[in-house]
C-alpha positions as CSV (number, residue, x, y, z in Angstrom):
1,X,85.0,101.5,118.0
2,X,88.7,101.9,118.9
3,X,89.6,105.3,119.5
4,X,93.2,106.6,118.3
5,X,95.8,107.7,120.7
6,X,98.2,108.4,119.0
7,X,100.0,108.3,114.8
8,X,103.4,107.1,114.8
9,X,105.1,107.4,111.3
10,X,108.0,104.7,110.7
11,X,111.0,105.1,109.0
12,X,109.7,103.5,105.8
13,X,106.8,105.9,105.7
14,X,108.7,109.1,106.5
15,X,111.9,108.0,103.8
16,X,108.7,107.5,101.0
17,X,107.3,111.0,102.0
18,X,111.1,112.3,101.8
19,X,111.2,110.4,98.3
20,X,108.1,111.6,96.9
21,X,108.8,115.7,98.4
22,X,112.2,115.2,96.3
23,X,110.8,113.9,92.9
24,X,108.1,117.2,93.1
25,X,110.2,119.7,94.7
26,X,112.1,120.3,91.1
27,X,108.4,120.1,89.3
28,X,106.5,122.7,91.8
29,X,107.6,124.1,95.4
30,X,104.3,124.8,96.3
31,X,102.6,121.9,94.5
32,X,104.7,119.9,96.5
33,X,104.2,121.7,99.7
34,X,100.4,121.0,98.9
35,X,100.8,117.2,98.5
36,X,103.2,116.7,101.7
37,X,100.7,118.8,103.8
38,X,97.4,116.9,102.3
39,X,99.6,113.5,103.2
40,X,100.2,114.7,106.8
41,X,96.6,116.1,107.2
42,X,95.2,113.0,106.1
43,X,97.1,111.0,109.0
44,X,96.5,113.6,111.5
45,X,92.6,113.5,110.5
46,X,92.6,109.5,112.0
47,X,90.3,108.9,115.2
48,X,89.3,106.1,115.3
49,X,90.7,102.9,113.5
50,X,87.9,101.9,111.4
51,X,87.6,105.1,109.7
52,X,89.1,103.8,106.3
53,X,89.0,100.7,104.4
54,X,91.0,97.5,104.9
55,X,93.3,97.7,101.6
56,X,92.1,95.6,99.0
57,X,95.8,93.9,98.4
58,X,97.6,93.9,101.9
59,X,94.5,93.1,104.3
60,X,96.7,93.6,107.7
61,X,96.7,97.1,106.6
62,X,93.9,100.0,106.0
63,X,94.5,102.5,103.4
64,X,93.8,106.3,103.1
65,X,93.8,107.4,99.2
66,X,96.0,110.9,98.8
67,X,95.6,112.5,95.7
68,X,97.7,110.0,93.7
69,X,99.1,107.9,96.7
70,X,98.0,105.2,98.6
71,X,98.8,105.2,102.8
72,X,98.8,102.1,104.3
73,X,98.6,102.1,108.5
74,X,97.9,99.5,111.3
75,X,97.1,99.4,114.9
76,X,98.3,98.1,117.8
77,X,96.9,99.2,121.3
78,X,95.1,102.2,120.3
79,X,98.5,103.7,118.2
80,X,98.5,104.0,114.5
81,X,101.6,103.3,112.7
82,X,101.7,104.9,109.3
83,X,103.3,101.5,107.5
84,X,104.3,103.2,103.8
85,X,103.3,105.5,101.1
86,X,102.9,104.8,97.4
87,X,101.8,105.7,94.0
88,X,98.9,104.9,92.6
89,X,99.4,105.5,89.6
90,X,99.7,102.9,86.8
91,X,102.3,104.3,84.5
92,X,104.7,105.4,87.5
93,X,108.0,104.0,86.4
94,X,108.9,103.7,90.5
95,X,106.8,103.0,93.1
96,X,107.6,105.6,95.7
């Protein structure tokens, strides 16, 4: 079992978090403050790199299912890189 040093989030990742706090921001402020913070916990909750399951589509990557959004991360030498963030849901007109 490889243990997790550390989560790095890339650019992609943190401009799709940006995206997805914008589009709920005008719905909910604290419904979106609720989503962002269960997106960041999620991440921060990784220990080891085997805790969630290879994604079904993208096999390089493992996913960790959000609420209605779909993290994808990899690892190289014990670091995590959060890859990108996206809906999940089927009648979303734009994939965040």
């Amino acid at each position: 079992m490889i243990k997790v040093k550390k989560v790095i989030w890339t650019n992609t990742a943190k401009d799709q978090l940006k995206t997805i706090y914008n589009y709920y921001k005008e719905k909910s402020l604290q419904g979106v403050i609720n989503v962002k913070n269960d997106i960041l916990d999620s991440t921060k909750s990784i220990h080891f790199v085997e805790q969630y399951r290879k994604d079904e589509i993208e096999s390089e990557f493992r996913r960790i299912i959000v609420r209605d959004y779909k993290i994808l991360y990899i690892e190289e030498k014990e670091v995590v890189y959060v890859a990108r963030i996206f809906s999940t849901k089927r009648d979303s007109v734009k994939q965040i």
